[in-house]
One Martini backbone bead per residue (centre of mass of N, CA, C, O) as a GRO file, in nm:
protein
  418
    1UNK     BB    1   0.102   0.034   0.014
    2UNK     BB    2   0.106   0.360   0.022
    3UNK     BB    3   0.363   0.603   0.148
    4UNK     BB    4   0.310   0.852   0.376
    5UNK     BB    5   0.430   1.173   0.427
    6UNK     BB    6   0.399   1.402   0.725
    7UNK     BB    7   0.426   1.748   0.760
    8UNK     BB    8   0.348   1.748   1.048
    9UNK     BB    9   0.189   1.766   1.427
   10UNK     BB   10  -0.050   1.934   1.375
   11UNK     BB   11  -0.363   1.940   1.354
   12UNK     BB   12  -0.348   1.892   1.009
   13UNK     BB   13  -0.161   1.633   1.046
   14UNK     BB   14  -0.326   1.498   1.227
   15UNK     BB   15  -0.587   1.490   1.050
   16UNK     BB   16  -0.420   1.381   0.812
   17UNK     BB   17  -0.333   1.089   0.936
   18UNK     BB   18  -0.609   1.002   0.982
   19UNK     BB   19  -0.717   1.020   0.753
   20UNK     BB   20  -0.513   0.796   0.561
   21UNK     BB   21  -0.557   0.541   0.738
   22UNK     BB   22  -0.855   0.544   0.681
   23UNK     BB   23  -0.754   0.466   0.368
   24UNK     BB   24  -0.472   0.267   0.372
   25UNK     BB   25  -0.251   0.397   0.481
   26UNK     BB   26   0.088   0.477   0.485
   27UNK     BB   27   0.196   0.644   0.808
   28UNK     BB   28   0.472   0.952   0.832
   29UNK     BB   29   0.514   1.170   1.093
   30UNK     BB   30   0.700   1.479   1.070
   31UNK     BB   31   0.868   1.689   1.285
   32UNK     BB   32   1.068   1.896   1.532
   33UNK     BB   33   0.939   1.803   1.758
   34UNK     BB   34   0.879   1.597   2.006
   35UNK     BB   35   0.589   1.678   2.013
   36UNK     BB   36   0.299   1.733   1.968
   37UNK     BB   37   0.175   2.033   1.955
   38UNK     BB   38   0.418   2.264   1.987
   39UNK     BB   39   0.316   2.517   1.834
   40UNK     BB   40   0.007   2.649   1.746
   41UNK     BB   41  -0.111   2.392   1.881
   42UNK     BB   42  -0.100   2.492   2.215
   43UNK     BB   43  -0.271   2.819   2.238
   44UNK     BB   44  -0.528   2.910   2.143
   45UNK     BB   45  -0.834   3.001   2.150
   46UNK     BB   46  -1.067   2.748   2.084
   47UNK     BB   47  -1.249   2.795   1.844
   48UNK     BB   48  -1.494   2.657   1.645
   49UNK     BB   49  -1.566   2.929   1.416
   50UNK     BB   50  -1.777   3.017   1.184
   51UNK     BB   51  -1.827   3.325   1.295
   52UNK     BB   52  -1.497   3.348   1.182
   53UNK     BB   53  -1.470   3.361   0.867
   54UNK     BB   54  -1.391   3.646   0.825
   55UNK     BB   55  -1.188   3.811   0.611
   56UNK     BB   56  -0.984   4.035   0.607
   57UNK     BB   57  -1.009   4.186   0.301
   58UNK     BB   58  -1.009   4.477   0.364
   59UNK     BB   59  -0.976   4.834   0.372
   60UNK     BB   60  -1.001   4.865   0.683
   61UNK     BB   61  -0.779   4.699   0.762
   62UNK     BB   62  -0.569   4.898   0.606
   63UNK     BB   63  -0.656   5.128   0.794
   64UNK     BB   64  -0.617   5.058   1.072
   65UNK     BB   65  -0.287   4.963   1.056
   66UNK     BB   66  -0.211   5.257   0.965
   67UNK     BB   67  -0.302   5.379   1.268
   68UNK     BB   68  -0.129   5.126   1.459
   69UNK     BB   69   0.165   5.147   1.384
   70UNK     BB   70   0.256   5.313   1.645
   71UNK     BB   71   0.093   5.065   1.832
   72UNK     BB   72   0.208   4.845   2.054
   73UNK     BB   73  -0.124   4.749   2.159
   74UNK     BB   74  -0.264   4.691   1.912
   75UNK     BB   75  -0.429   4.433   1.772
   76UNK     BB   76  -0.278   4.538   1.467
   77UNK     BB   77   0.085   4.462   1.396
   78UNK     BB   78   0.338   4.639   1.188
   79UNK     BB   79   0.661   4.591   1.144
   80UNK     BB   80   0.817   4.822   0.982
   81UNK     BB   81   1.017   4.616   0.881
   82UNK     BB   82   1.162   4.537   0.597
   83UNK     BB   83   1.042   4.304   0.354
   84UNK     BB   84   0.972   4.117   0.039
   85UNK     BB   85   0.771   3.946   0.191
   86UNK     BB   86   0.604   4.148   0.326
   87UNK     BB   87   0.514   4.333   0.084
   88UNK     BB   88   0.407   4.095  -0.138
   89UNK     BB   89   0.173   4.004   0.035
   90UNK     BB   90   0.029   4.269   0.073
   91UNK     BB   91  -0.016   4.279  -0.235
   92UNK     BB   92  -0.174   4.015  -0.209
   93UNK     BB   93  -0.391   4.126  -0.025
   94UNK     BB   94  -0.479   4.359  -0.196
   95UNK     BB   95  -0.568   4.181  -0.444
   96UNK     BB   96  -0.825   4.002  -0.271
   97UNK     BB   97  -1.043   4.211  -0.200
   98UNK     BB   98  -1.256   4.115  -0.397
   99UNK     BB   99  -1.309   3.819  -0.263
  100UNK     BB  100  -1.420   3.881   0.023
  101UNK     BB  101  -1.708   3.736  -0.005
  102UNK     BB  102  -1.678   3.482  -0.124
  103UNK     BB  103  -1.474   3.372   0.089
  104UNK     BB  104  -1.623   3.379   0.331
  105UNK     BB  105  -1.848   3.189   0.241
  106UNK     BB  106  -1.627   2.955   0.177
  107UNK     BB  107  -1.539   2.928   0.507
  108UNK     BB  108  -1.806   2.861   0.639
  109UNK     BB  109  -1.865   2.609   0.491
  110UNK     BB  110  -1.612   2.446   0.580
  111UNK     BB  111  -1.680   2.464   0.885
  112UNK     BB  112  -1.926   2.317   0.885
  113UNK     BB  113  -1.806   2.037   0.781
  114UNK     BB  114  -1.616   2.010   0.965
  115UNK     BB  115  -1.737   1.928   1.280
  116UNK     BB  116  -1.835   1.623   1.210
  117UNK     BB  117  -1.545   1.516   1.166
  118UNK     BB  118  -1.432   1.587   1.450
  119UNK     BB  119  -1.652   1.428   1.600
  120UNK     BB  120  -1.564   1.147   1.476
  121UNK     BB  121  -1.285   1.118   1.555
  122UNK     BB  122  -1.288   1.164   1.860
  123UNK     BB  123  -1.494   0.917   1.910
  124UNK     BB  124  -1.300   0.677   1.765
  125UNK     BB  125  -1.061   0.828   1.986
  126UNK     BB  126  -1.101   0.867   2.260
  127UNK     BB  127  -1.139   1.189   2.297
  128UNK     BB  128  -1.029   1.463   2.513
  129UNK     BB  129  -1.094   1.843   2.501
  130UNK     BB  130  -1.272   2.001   2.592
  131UNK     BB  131  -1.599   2.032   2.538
  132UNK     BB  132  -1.826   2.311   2.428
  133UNK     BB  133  -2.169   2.379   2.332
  134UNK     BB  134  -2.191   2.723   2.436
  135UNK     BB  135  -2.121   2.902   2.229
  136UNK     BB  136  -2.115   3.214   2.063
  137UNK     BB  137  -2.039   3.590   2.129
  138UNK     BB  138  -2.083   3.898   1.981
  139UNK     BB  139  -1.954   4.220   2.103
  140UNK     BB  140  -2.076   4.577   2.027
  141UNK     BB  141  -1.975   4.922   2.110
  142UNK     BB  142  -2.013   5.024   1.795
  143UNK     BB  143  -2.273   5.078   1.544
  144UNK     BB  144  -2.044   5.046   1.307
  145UNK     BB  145  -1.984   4.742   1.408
  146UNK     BB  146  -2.277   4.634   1.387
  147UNK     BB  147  -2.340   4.722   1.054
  148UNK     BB  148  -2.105   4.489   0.995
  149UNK     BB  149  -2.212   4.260   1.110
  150UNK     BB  150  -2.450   4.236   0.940
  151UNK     BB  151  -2.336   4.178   0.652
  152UNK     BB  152  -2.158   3.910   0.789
  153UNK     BB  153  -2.424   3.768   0.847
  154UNK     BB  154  -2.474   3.742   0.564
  155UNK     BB  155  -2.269   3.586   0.442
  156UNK     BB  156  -2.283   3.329   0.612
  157UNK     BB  157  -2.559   3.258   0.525
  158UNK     BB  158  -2.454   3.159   0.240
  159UNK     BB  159  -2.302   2.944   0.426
  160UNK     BB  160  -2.543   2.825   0.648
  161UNK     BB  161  -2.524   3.050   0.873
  162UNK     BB  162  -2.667   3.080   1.200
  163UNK     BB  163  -2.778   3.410   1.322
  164UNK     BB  164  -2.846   3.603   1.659
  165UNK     BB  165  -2.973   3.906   1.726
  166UNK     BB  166  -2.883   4.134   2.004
  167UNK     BB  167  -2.933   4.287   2.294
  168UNK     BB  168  -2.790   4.387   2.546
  169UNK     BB  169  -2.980   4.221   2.722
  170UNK     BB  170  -2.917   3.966   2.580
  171UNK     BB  171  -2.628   3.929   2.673
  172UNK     BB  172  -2.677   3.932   2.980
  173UNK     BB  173  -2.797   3.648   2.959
  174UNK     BB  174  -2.593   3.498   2.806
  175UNK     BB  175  -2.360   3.708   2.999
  176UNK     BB  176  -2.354   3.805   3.289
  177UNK     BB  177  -2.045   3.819   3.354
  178UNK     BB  178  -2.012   4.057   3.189
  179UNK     BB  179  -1.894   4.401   3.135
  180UNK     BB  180  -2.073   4.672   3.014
  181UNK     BB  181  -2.077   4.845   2.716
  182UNK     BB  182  -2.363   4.805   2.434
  183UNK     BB  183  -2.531   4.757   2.115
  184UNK     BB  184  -2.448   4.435   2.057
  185UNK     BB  185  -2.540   4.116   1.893
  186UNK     BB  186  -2.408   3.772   1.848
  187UNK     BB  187  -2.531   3.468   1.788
  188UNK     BB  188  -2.396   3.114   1.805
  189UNK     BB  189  -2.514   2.816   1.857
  190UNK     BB  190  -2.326   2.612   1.674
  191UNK     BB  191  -2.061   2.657   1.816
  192UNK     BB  192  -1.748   2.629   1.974
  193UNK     BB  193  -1.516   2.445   2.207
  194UNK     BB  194  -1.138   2.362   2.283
  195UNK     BB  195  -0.884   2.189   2.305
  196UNK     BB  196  -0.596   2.172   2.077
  197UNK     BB  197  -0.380   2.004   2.216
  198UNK     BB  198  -0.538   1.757   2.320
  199UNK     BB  199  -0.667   1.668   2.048
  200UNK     BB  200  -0.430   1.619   1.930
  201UNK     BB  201  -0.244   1.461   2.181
  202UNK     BB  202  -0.439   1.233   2.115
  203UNK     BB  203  -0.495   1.147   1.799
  204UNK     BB  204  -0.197   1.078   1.781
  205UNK     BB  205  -0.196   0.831   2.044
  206UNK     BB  206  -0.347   0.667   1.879
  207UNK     BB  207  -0.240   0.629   1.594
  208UNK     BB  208   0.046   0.503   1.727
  209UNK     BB  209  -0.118   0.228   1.792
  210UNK     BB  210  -0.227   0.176   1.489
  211UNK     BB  211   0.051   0.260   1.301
  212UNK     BB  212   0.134   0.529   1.306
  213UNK     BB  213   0.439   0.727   1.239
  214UNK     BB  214   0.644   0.937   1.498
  215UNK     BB  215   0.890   1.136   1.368
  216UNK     BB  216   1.078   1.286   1.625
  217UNK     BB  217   1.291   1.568   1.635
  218UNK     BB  218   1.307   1.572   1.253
  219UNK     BB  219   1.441   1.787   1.036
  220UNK     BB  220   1.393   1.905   0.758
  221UNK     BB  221   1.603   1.942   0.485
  222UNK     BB  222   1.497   1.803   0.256
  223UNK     BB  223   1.312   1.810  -0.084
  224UNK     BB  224   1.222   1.582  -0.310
  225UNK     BB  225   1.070   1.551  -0.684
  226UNK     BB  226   1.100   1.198  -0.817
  227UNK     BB  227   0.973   0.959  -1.008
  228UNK     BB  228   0.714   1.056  -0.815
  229UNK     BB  229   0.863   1.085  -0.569
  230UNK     BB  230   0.973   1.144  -0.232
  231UNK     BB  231   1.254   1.293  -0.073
  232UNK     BB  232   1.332   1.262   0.239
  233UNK     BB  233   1.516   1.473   0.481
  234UNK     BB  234   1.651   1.423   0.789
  235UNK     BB  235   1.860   1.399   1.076
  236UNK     BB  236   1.829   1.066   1.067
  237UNK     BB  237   1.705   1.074   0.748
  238UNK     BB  238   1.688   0.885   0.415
  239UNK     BB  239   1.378   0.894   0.215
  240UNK     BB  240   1.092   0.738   0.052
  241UNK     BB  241   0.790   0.821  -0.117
  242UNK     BB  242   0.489   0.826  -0.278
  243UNK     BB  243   0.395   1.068  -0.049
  244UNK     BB  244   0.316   1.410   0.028
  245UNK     BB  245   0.248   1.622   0.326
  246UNK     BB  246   0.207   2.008   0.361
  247UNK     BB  247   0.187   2.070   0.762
  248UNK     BB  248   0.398   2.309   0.864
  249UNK     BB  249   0.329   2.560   0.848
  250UNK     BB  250   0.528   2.817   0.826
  251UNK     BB  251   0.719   2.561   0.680
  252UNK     BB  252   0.569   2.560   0.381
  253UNK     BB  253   0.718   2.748   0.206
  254UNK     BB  254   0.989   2.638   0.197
  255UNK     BB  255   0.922   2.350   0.114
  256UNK     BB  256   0.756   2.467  -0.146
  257UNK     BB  257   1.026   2.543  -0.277
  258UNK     BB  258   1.170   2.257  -0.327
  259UNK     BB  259   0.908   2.117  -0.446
  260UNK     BB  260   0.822   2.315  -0.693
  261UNK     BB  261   0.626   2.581  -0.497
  262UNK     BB  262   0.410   2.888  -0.439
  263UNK     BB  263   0.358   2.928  -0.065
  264UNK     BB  264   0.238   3.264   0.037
  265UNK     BB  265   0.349   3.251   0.379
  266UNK     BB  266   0.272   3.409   0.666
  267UNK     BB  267   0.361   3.498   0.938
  268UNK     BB  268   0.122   3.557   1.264
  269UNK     BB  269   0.114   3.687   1.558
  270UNK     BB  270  -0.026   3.553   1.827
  271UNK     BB  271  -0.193   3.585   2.165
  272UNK     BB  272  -0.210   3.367   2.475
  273UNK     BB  273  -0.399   3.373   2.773
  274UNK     BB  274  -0.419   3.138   3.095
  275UNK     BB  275  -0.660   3.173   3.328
  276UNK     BB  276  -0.628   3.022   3.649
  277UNK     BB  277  -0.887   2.895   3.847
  278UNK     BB  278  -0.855   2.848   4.190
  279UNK     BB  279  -1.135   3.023   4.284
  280UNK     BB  280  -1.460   3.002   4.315
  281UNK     BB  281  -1.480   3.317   4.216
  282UNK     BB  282  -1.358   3.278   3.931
  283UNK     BB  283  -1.536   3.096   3.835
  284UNK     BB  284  -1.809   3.232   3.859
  285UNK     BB  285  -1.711   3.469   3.671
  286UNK     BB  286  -1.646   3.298   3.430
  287UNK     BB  287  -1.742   3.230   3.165
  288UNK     BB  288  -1.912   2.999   2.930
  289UNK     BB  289  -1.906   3.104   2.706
  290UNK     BB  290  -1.789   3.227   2.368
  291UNK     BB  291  -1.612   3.524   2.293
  292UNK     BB  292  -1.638   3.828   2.094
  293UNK     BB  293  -1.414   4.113   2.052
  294UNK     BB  294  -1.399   4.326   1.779
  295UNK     BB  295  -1.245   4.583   1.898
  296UNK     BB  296  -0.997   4.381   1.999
  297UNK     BB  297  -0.991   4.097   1.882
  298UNK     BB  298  -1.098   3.888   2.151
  299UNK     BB  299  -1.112   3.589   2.244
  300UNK     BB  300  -1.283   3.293   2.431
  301UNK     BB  301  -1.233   2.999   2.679
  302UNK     BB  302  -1.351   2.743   2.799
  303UNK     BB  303  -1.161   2.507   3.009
  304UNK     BB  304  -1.353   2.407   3.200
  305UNK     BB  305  -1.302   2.505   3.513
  306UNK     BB  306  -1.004   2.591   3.546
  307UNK     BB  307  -1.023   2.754   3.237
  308UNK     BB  308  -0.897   3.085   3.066
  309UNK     BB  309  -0.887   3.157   2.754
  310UNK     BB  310  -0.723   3.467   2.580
  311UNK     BB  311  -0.740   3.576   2.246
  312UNK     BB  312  -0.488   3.799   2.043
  313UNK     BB  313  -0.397   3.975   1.794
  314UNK     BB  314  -0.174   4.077   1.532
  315UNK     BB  315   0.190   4.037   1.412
  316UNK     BB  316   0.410   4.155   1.192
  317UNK     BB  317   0.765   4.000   1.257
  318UNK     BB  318   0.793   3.727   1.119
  319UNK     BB  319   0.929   3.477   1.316
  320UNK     BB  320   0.891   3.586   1.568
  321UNK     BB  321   0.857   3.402   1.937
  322UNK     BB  322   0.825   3.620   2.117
  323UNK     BB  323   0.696   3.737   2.431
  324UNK     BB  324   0.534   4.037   2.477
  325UNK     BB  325   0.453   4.257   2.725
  326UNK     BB  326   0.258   4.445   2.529
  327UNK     BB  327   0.071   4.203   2.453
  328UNK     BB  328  -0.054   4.086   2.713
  329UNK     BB  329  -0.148   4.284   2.880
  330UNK     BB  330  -0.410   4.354   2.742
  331UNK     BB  331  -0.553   4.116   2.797
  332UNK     BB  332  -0.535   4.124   3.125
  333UNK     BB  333  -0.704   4.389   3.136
  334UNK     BB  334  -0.965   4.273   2.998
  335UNK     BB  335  -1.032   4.081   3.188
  336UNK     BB  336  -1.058   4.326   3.408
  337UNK     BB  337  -1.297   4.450   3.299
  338UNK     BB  338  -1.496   4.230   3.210
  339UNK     BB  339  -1.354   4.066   3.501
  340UNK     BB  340  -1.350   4.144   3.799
  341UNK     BB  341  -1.347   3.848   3.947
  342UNK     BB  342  -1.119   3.774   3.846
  343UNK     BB  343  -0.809   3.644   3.929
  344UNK     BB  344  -0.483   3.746   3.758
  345UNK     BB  345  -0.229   3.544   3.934
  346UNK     BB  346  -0.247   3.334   3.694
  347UNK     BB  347  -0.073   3.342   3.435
  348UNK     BB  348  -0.025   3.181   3.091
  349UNK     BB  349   0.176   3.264   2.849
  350UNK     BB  350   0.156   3.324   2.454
  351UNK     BB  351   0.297   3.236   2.121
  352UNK     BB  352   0.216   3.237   1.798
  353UNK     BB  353   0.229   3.118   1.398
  354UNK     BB  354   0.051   3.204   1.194
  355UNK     BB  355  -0.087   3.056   0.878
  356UNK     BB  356  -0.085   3.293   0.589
  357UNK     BB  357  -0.243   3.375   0.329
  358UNK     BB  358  -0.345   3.645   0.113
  359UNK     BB  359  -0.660   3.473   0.106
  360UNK     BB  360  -0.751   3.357   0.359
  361UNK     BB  361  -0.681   3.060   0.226
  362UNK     BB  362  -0.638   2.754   0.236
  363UNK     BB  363  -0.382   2.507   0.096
  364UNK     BB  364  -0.550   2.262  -0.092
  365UNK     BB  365  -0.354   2.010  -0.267
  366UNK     BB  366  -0.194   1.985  -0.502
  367UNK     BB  367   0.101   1.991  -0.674
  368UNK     BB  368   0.316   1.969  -0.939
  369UNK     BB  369   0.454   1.735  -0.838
  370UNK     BB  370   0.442   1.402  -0.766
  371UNK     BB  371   0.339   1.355  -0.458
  372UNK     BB  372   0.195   1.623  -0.404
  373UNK     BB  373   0.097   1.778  -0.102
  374UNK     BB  374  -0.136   2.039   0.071
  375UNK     BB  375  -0.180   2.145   0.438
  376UNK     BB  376  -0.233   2.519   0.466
  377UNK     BB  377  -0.292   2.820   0.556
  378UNK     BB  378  -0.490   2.901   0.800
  379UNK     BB  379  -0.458   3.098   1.033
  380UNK     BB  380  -0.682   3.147   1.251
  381UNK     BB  381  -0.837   2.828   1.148
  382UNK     BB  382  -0.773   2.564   1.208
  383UNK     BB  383  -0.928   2.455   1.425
  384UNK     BB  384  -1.211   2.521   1.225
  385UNK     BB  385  -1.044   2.327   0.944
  386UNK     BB  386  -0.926   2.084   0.962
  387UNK     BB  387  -1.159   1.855   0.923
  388UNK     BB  388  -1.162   1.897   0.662
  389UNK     BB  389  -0.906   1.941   0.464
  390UNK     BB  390  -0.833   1.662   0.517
  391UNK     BB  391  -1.073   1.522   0.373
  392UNK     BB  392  -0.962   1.676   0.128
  393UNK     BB  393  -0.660   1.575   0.089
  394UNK     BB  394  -0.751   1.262   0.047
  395UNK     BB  395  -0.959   1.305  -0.179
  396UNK     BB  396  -0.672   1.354  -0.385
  397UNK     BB  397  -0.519   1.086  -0.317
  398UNK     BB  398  -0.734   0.890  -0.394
  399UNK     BB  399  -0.789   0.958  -0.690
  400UNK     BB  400  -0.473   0.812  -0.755
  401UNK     BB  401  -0.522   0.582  -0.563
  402UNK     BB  402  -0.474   0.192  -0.389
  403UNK     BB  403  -0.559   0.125  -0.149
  404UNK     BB  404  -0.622  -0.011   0.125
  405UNK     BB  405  -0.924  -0.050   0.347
  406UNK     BB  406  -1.017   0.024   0.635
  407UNK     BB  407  -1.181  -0.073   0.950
  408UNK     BB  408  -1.365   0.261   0.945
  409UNK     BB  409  -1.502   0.488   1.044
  410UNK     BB  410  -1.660   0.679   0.866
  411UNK     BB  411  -1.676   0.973   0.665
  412UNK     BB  412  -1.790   1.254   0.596
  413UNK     BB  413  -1.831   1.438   0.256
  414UNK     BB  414  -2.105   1.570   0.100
  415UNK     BB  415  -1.998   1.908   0.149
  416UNK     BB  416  -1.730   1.896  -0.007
  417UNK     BB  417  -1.495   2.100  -0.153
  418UNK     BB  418  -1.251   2.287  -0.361
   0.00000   0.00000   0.00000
């Protein structure tokens, strides 16, 4: 049977390792870390949401962070030291502004096609990850962006998903512990959160039971594709393969210019704290639904009894994965103002690399040379994309191989496009 090696061991190569399984490959996933899921999918927002599919690319984006260009602790922080990379970026970013209602609409349709692929492994593979089916929470500060919101429901809505939009009051019923004035909001019944570390390496450890092999610590170094196959090269050894997918985030730019493609992902560093709830006055005060706070960027989700977290901030920095003071302070005291019962004295701080396209759609598919796929870019959504996209670059390596079929629970695929 065909031998696919996934590179990467986050999110997106772990449900594609499961999908790849479960259709008859043999699989080996390689990381650069010891251990799965300890880059982006360390400690996300956490929301599973559809209803945060609307994508960047609007002239407002662009006007906001020229706005906030130099403030330490804005939402959108954009470093001004140039580089190639970060210009070209920039300027495909502004070239798919035309695209920005499609691609939304086609964003919440992945997404909600996600969910069931989600749960359906989870199930499969008895994982627990703090699984949350409280709803997400939208509220907006002002009229402006409350009438921005009313748009973006319009589209989310052709793409299936449905929102009630809230009063003040209703915000309140909602979500009691939150403290603040509102204009309105939007209430997404079918979102949910998760806890995306526990997930991945919930799902890694079932399937190394399975049979399915994790080359851990070990760098790719070199990626050729010739005679249909692929030769991966890593610290500890130089193997070929039937075919590869590139799941590495941040490092599939590079890895796709080796295979003689054009992946062109910038990191984009996002920051959260896990506020740990040690005392029954803080578990009451912190909310049980997840919520999005529109004017800061920030998203929050209750994981279990005795974690809140909340993430937020985007900064074009390159590569870099400092955790700043100037960017955590802002979260820790987003808390204190909207949860002033929660008390912040025990917080851990952390910094992921989004891996972003410029048309904020994840790259899903072959590449140029026989036995190249690709599943990565996915953005600030890897955690509410990742088990569709794996369903779909699966779906794109059976049309061409002819493995052997194991005894696996079936996957829904009905509403998958490409």
């Amino acid at each position: 049977m065909p031998h696919f090696a996934v590179l990467g061991a986050g999110i997106t190569g772990v449900t594609t390792a499961y999908q790849l399984h479960a259709k008859g490959f043999d699989v080996t996933v390689i990381d650069r870390n010891r251990y799965a899921a300890m880059d982006t999918s360390f400690a996300n927002g956490g929301q599973l949401s559809a209803s945060n599919a609307e994508v960047w690319n609007s002239w407002s984006t662009i006007f906001k962070g020229l706005k906030w260009l130099m403030q330490r602790d804005a939402p959108l922080l954009v470093r001004p030291t140039p580089t190639w990379h970060k210009i070209s970026w920039m300027a495909e970013f502004m070239a798919n502004i035309p695209n920005y209602r499609a691609n939304t609409t086609q964003t919440a349709k992945l997404a909600i096609t996600a969910r069931q692929i989600l749960h359906e492994m989870a199930a499969h593979a008895d994982v627990d990850f703090d699984f949350s089916p409280a709803g997400i929470l939208h509220f907006y500060s002002n009229a402006a962006d409350m009438a921005h919101a009313r748009k973006v429901t319009g589209l989310l809505a052709q793409g299936g998903l449905q929102r009630e939009e809230l009063t003040p009051a209703q915000i309140t019923q909602r979500a009691p512990e939150l403290k603040g004035d509102f204009v309105g909001g939007y209430w997404t019944e079918s979102d949910a959160t998760g806890d995306i570390h526990k997930y991945t390496t919930g799902l890694a450890n079932w399937l190394s039971k399975q049979g399915v092999a994790f080359d851990m610590g070990q760098t790719v170094r070199d990626l050729r594709a010739e005679d249909g196959r692929v030769h991966v090269e890593t610290d500890g050894s130089n193997r070929t393969f039937d075919g590869v997918v590139v799941c590495a985030g941040v490092g599939s730019r590079g890895m796709a210019k080796k295979l003689g493609d054009r992946v062109n992902i910038y990191p984009v560093k996002g920051y959260s704290i896990t506020v740990h709830l040690n005392d029954a006055a803080s578990q009451a005060a912190a909310p049980q639904v997840s919520l999005l706070d529109d004017k800061a960027k920030i998203v929050t989700s209750r994981l279990g009894a005795d974690r809140f977290r909340v993430a937020g901030t985007a900064e074009f920095a390159g590569g870099n994965r400092d955790i700043c003071a100037s960017r955590i302070k802002p979260l820790v005291q987003w808390v204190e103002d909207y949860f002033p019962g929660v008390s912040t004295e025990h917080v851990t701080p952390w910094a992921g690399l989004r891996p972003m396209m410029p048309n904020m759609m994840p790259k899903v598919g072959p590449g140029r040379a026989t036995g190249v796929y690709y599943n990565t870019g996915h953005g600030h959504l890897g955690w509410t994309l990742s088990a569709a996209t794996a369903a779909l670059v699966t779906d794109h390596i059976v049309a061409t191989s002819t493995p052997t079929t194991k005894a696996v629970a079936p996957l829904g695929r009905s509403e998958l496009s490409a």
